[in-house]
Structures are given as C-alpha cells and as structure tokens.
GUROVO-559810 format. One line per field, with one value per residue (C-alpha): residue in one letter; x, y, z; chain; residue number from 0. Coordinates in steps of 0.05 Angstrom, whole numbers. Last residue first. Example, Ala and Ser with C-alpha at 12.3 -4.5 7.8 and 13.67 -1.06 7.14 Angstrom:
% GUROVO-559810
residu	(S, A)
u	(273, 246)
v	(-21, -90)
w	(143, 156)
chaine	(A, A)
num	(1, 0)
% end
This chain:
% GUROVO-559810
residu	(X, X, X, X, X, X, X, X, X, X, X, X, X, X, X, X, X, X, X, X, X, X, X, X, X, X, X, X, X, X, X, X, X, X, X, X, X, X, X, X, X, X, X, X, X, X, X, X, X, X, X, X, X, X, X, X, X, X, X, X, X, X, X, X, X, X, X, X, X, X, X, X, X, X, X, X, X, X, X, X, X, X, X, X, X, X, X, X, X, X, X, X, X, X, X, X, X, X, X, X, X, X, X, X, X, X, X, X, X, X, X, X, X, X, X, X, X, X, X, X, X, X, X, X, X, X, X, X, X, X, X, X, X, X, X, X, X, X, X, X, X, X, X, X, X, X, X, X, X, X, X, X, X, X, X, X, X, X, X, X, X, X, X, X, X, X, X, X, X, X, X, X, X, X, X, X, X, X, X, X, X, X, X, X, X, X, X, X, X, X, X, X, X, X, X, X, X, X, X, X, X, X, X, X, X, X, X, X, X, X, X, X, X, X, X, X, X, X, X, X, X, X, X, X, X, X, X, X, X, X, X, X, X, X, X, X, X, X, X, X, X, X, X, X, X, X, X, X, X, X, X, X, X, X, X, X, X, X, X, X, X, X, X, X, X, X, X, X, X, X, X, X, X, X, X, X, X, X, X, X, X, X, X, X, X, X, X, X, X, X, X, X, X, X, X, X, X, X, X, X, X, X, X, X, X, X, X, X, X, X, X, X, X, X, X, X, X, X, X, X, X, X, X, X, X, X, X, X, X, X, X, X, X, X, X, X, X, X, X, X, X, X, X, X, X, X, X, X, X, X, X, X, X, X, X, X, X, X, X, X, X, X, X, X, X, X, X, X, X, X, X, X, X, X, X, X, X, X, X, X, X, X, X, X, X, X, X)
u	(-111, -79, -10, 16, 95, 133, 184, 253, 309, 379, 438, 487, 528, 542, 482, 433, 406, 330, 300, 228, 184, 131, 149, 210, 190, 247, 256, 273, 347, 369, 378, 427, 503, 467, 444, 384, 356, 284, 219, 149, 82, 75, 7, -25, -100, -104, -35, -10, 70, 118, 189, 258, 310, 377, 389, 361, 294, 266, 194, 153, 67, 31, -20, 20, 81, 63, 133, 134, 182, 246, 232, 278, 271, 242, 174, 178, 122, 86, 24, -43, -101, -167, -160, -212, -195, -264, -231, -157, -175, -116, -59, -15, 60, 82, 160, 172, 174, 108, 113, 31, 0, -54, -108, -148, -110, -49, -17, 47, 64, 126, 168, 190, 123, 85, 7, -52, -93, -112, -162, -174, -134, -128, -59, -96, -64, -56, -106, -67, -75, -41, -4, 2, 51, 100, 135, 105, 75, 63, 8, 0, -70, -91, -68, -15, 28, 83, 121, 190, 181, 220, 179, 196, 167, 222, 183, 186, 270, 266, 243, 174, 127, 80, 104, 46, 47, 21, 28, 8, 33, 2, 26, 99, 137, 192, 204, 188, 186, 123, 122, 88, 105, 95, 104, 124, 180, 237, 214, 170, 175, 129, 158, 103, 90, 126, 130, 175, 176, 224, 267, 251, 304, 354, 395, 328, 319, 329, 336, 269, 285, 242, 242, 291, 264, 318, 314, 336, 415, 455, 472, 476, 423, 375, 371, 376, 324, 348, 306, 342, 326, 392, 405, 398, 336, 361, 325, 341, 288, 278, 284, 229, 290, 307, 373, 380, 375, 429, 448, 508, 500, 501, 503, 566, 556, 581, 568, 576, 619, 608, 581, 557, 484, 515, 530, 510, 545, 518, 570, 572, 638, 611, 584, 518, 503, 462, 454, 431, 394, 324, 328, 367, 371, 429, 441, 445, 519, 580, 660, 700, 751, 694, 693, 653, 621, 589, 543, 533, 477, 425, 375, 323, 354, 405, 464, 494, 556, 576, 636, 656, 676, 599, 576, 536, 477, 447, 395, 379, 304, 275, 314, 319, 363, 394, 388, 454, 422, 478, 497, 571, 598, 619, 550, 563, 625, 635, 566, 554, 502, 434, 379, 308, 303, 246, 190, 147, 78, 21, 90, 54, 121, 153, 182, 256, 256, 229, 281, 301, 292, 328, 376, 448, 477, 514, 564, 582, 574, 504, 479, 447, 379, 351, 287, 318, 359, 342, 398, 395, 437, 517, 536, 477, 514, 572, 524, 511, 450, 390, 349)
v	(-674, -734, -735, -788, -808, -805, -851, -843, -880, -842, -846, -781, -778, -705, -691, -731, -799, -816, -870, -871, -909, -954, -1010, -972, -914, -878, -810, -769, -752, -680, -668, -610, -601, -601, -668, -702, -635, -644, -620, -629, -612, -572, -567, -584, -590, -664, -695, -676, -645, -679, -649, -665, -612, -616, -543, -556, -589, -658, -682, -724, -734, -750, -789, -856, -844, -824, -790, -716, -717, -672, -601, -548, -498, -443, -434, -489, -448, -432, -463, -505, -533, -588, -580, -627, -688, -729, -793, -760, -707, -660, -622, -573, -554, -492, -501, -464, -540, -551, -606, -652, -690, -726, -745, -797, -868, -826, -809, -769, -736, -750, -694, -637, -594, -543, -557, -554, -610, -672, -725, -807, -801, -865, -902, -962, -1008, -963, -921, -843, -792, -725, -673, -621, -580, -531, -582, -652, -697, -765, -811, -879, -915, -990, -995, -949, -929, -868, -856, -812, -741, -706, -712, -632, -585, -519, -480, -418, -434, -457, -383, -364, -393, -466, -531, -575, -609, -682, -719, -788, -863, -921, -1002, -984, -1049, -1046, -1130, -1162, -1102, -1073, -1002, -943, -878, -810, -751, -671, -682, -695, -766, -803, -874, -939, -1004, -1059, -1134, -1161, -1093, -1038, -952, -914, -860, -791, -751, -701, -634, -612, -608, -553, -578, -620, -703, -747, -812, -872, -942, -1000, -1078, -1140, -1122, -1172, -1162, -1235, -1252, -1191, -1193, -1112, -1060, -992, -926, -868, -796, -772, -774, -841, -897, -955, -1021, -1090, -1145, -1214, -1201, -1143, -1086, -1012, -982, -918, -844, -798, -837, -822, -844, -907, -954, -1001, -1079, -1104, -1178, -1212, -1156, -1185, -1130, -1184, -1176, -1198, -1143, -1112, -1060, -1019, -977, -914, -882, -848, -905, -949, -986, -1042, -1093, -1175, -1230, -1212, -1138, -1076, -1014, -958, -888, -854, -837, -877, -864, -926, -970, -1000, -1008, -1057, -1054, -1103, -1107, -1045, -1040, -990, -1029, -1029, -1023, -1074, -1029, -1049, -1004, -988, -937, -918, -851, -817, -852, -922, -940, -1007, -1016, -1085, -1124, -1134, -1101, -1032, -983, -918, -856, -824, -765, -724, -648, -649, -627, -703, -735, -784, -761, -833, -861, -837, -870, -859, -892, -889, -820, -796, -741, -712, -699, -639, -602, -538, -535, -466, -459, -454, -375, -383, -383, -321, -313, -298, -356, -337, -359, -410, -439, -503, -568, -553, -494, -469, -434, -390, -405, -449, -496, -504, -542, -539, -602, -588, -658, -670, -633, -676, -732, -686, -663, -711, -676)
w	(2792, 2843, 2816, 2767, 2786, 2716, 2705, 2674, 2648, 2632, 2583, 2591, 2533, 2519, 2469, 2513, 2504, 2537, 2566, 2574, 2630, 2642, 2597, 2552, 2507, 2477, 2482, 2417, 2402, 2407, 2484, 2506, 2534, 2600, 2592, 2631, 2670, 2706, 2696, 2727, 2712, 2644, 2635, 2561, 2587, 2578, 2553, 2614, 2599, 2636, 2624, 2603, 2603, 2571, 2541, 2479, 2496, 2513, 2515, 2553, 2543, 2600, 2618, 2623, 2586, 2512, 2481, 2452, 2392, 2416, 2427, 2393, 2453, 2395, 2434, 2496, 2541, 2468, 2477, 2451, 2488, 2468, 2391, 2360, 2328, 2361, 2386, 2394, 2424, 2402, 2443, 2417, 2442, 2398, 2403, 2329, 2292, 2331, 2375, 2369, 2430, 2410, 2467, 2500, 2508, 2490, 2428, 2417, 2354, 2304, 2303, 2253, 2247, 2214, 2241, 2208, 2228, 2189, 2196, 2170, 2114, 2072, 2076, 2054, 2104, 2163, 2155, 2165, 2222, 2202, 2230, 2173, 2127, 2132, 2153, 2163, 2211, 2220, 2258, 2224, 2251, 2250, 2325, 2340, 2288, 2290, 2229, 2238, 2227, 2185, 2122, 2095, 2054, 2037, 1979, 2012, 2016, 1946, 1925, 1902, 1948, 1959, 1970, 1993, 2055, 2079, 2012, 2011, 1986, 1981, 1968, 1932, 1902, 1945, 1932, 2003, 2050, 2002, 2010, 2047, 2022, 2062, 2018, 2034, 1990, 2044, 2053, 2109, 2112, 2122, 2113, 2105, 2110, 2177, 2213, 2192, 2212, 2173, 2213, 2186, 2167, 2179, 2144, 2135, 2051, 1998, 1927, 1925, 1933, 1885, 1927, 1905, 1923, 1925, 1933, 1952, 1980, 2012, 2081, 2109, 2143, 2157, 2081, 2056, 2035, 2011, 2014, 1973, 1995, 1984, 2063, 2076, 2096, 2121, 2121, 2149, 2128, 2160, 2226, 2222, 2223, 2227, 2209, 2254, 2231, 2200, 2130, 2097, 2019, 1977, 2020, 2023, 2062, 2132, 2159, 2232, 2273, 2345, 2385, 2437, 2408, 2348, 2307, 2233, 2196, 2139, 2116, 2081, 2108, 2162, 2188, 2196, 2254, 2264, 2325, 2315, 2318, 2360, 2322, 2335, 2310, 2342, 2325, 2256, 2248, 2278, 2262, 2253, 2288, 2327, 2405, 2446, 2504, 2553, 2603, 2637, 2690, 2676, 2725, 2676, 2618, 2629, 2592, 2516, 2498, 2429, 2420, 2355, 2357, 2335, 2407, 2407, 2454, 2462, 2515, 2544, 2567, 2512, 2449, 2454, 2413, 2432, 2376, 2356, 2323, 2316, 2307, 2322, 2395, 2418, 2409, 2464, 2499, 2531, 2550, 2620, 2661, 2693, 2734, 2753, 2754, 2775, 2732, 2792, 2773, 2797, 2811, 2764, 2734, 2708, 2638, 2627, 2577, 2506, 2454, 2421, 2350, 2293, 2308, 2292, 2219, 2205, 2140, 2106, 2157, 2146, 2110, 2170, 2180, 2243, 2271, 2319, 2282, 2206, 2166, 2093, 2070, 2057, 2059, 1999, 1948, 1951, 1924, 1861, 1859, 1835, 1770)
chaine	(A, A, A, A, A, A, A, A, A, A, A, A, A, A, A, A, A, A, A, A, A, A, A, A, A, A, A, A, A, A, A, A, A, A, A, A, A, A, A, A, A, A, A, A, A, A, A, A, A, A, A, A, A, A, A, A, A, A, A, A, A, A, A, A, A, A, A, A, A, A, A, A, A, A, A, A, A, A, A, A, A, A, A, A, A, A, A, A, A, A, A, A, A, A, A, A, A, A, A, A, A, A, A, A, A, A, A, A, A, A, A, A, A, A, A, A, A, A, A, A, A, A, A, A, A, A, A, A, A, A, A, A, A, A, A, A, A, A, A, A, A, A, A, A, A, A, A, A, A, A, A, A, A, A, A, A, A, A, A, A, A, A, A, A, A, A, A, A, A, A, A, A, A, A, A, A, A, A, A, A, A, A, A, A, A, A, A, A, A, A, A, A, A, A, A, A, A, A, A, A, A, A, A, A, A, A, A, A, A, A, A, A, A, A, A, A, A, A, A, A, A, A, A, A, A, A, A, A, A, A, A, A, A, A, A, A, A, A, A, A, A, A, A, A, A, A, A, A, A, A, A, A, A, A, A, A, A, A, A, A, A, A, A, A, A, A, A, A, A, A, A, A, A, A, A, A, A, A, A, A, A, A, A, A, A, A, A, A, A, A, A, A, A, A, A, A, A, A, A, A, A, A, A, A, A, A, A, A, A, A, A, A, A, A, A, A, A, A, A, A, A, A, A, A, A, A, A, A, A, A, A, A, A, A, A, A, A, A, A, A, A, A, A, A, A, A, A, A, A, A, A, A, A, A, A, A, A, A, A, A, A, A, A, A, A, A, A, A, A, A, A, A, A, A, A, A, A, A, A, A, A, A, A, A, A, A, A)
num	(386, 385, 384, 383, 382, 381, 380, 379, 378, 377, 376, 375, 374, 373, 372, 371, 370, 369, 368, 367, 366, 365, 364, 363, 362, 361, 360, 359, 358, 357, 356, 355, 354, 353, 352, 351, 350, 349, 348, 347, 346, 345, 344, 343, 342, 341, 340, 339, 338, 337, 336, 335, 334, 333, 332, 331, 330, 329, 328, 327, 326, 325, 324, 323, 322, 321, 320, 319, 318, 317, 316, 315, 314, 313, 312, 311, 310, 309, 308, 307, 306, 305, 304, 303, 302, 301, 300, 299, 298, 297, 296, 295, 294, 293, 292, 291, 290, 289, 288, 287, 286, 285, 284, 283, 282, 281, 280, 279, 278, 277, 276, 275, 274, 273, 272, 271, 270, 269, 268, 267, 266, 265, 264, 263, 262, 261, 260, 259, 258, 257, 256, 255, 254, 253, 252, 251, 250, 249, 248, 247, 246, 245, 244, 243, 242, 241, 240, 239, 238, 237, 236, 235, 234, 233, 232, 231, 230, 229, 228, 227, 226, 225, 224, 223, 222, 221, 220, 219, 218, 217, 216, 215, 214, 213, 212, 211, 210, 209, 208, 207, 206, 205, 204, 203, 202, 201, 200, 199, 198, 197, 196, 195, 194, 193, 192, 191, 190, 189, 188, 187, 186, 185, 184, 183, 182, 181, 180, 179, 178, 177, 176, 175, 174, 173, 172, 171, 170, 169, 168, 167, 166, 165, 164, 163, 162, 161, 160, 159, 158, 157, 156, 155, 154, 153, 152, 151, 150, 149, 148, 147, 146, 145, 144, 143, 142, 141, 140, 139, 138, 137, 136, 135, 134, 133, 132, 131, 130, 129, 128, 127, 126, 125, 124, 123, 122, 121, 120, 119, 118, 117, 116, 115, 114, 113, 112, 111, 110, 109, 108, 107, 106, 105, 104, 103, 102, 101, 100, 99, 98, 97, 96, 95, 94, 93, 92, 91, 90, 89, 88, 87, 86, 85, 84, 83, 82, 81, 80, 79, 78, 77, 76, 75, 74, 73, 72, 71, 70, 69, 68, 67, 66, 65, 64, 63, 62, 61, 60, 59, 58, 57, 56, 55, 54, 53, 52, 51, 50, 49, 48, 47, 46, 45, 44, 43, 42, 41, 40, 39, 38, 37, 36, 35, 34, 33, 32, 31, 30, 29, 28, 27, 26, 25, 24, 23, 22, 21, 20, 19, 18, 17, 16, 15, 14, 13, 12, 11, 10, 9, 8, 7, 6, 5, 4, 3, 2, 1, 0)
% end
C-alpha cells in the first residue's frame, strides 16, 4: 500500500554508514571515513576553468546536477538561480533568476531547459531562461528532467515515472513502481533515447518503457530484499542507467553491478557489488563505487575482477566518470581524483569544493565538469602519464 505523500519527505537517508530520517532526525556516522589518499603523480588532473554559481547547494542535501547542451553549461542553485557558462571557456552568458526554489538539477534538450521546483513543478525554458510552459507533478523529484525532444520525463520521489510533450507540457502517460517502505532519500536519473526510457526504482528493479505510450518493454531485478526488519530489507535503484553501445550498466544496493542488452534487457554478467552509482566504462575496464567507498575495477571484455580498494572507504564517492584511461570521482570533502581504470591507482587529486561534491561529473569532449556543494562549477582534464 503507497504511504501517504507526507511520508515520502521523511525518506531513509544513508550518509556514511550512518542513517538519517531525512529532513526528520540524524544520527552520527558509525564509521570513520578513510583518511585523503596519496597520488602516485603518474597523471595531473588541470583545471581548465572555474566559476562560482551563487551558494549552489546552500547547506541542504541537493543534487543540483548541471546540464549540457553542445557547446554551454546550465547550472541552477536550490534559490532559483540559472546561469548558462560556454563550457569550454566557462564564460558566462546569461542568467536568469526564478521566484522559486530548485530541486533535481538541470536537463536540457535542442529547444529548451527543465527545472522542477519545490512546489511540484515542471518548468521548461528557452535556452535564454525564457519561462515557455510549466505543469504540476505529483511529488518532489531530486534528479533532472531528461528529454529526446519529443518526450520530457521526470522521475519523483514516490516512485512514479511521468512522460510529458516536449511542446507544451501536457502529460501522455504515467508508470507507478511498487515502492518498499524504506527507500534512499534519492534516485536514479532515467536514461531516454528516441524509443526507450530506462529507469532504476527503489525496489531493486530496472524497467525499460515505451517513451510513446509507457507500455513496459523489460524489466529486471538487480537485488533481492532479504532480512527481518525493513532496514535488512532496504534494496535500492540509485544509480542512474549508463548505456554504451547495446549495453545498460546499473547498479543496485545491496545488490549487484550489472551489464544489461539493451533492447531485451537480458543479462549479459553480474558482480556482487552493494552500490549507489552508476559505473564507469572504459575502452578496457569497468570501474564500479561501492556504497562503503570500495573502488573495484572489472575487465570489461572477460568480467573478471582486475583490482579492488578501500583508499575512498566511507568518502561518499560520486559515480566514477570515463575520461581517457582513467576513471574520476568526487568525494565529501571536495576532492576530485584520477583513478586508472587498469590497476585501480589513484594518480592525481585536486580540491573542487571544500564544502563537498555530491553531484556526479559530467562528461564533456575530453574533459568533465563537475558542481560542488558550495557552487563552485569547474572543467577538468586529465594529462595521461607515460606508465
């Protein structure tokens, strides 16, 4: 039976190892997060630029996710700010400020910029900020609209996928998971191309659906729940879909990461591994976050486990991102760092945010650009060594 929508602003929160009823109640973490790792200086992460985006998160526990559309970055803060940066010289070109408070990030598609509120609004931009069309969800949702330019979707909190007309906002269809009575206070962002949405839920499942009417093409369950009390029982979809080629690579809590056929949703190989973020892939390996900061890396053309450690254990890793061959991830306290996707050594670091980083990197060309907790928007590169 569905909670009462209340219910849902109080979603069980895990930070660290230690749980929090969000917005409710806290508790410290149990255990102590692994001390700044050393670099082997093999790599040298540059920055190619960085600016300040107001107070970006502003001290509440946000995933305010940038969005890229060619050659700009759009980046919104929970006060309403939206600000759209060259991102490859980080040059400001406009911004734009909304008289309402933000959740989820930024999507963006060739027409326009999405944003969804506090209040439970869809609202989509021109790529001037231009407010073109706004229409009422049915809950908060934490991660950013996604588009195909036909199709917005937004997935929200009460496990509810809606499907809207990229023109003017009306709604075409609705899928409603089963959601368990403890959930991450979180979830995965979908993942859309011109057929398909693909998202993760808080039941351990990964549904793929038809964007034209929601009618459901496969769906798969990547972690079982399993122990006596709800909090045992805790499974989790947190991870947003990642597809390369004909292959979906997710992960689950408590559960697996797991390499999926794209059309049939067929598994194709599965390792053991409880986990919050979406994995990294490489030409040659799989590089997997552990929800406790185990870093794992995976051939990718034979599955086998090539190095695993615990240098980031309980620093709340962001998704790893593929740059080259590396894999980049943030941390808590701000750091970004190289890790080669080969043997798993960490080869260069550098702080972003000290107030923390919480959003995943984004891939952009040859480079990532990453949002930290107190509004510092940065690009990246990472300079290959000679081992």
């Amino acid at each position: 039976m569905r909670a009462p929508a209340a219910a849902w602003r109080c979603l069980m929160t895990f930070i660290l190892a230690g749980v929090v009823l969000a917005g409710c109640s806290s508790s410290e973490p149990r255990e102590q997060p692994a001390p700044v790792p050393g670099v082997s200086g093999d790599a040298e992460i540059r920055e190619i630029w960085s600016r300040r985006v107001g107070e970006g998160m502003d001290g509440q526990y946000l995933f305010l996710s940038p969005g890229i559309h060619e050659e700009t970055v759009y980046a919104a803060t929970q006060n309403g700010y939206i600000t759209a940066y060259n991102a490859r010289n980080g040059r400001r070109d406009w911004w734009e400020k909304l008289d309402e408070r933000l959740l989820g990030g930024v999507g963006v598609d060739a027409d326009h910029l999405y944003v969804v509120t506090r209040n439970g609004e869809l609202i989509a931009l021109s790529h001037e900020g231009k407010e073109q069309w706004r229409t009422s969800l049915p809950n908060e949702a934490l991660v950013p609209p996604q588009s195909n330019g036909r199709y917005v979707v937004v997935q929200t909190i009460d496990g509810e996928l809606l499907a809207f007309s990229q023109s003017n906002g009306n709604r075409r269809w609705q899928y409603d998971s089963n959601m368990p009575v403890l959930s991450f206070r979180g979830n995965a962002t979908p993942w859309i191309d011109g057929s398909r949405v693909i998202a993760g839920f808080d039941n351990g499942r990964v549904v793929a659906l038809d964007v034209r009417s929601g009618a459901v093409q496969w769906e798969q369950r990547l972690a079982q729940p399993a122990g006596r009390t709800e909090l045992e029982r805790l499974v989790d979809v947190d991870s947003s879909p990642h597809v390369v080629d004909d292959t979906v690579y997710v992960s689950a809590y408590q559960g697996s990461v797991t390499a999926l056929e794209l059309r049939s949703g067929e598994e194709r190989w599965s390792r053991e591994l409880s986990s919050l973020e979406a994995p990294a892939v490489t030409q040659e390996q799989v590089v997997a976050a552990g929800a406790d900061g185990t870093l794992v890396g995976f051939e990718r053309a034979s599955r086998s486990e090539l190095w695993r450690h615990r240098e980031l254990a309980w620093r709340q890793p962001t998704a790893p991102v593929a740059l080259g061959n590396h894999a980049v991830v943030g941390d808590f306290e701000g750091y970004l760092y190289a890790v080669d996707a080969a043997d798993g050594t960490i080869d260069s670091r550098v702080l972003v945010d000290d107030e923390g980083l919480r959003t995943d990197p984004i891939r952009f060309r040859d480079r990532v650009i990453v949002f930290g907790n107190g509004g510092w928007l940065a690009s990246y590169h990472v300079r290959e060594g000679d081992r």
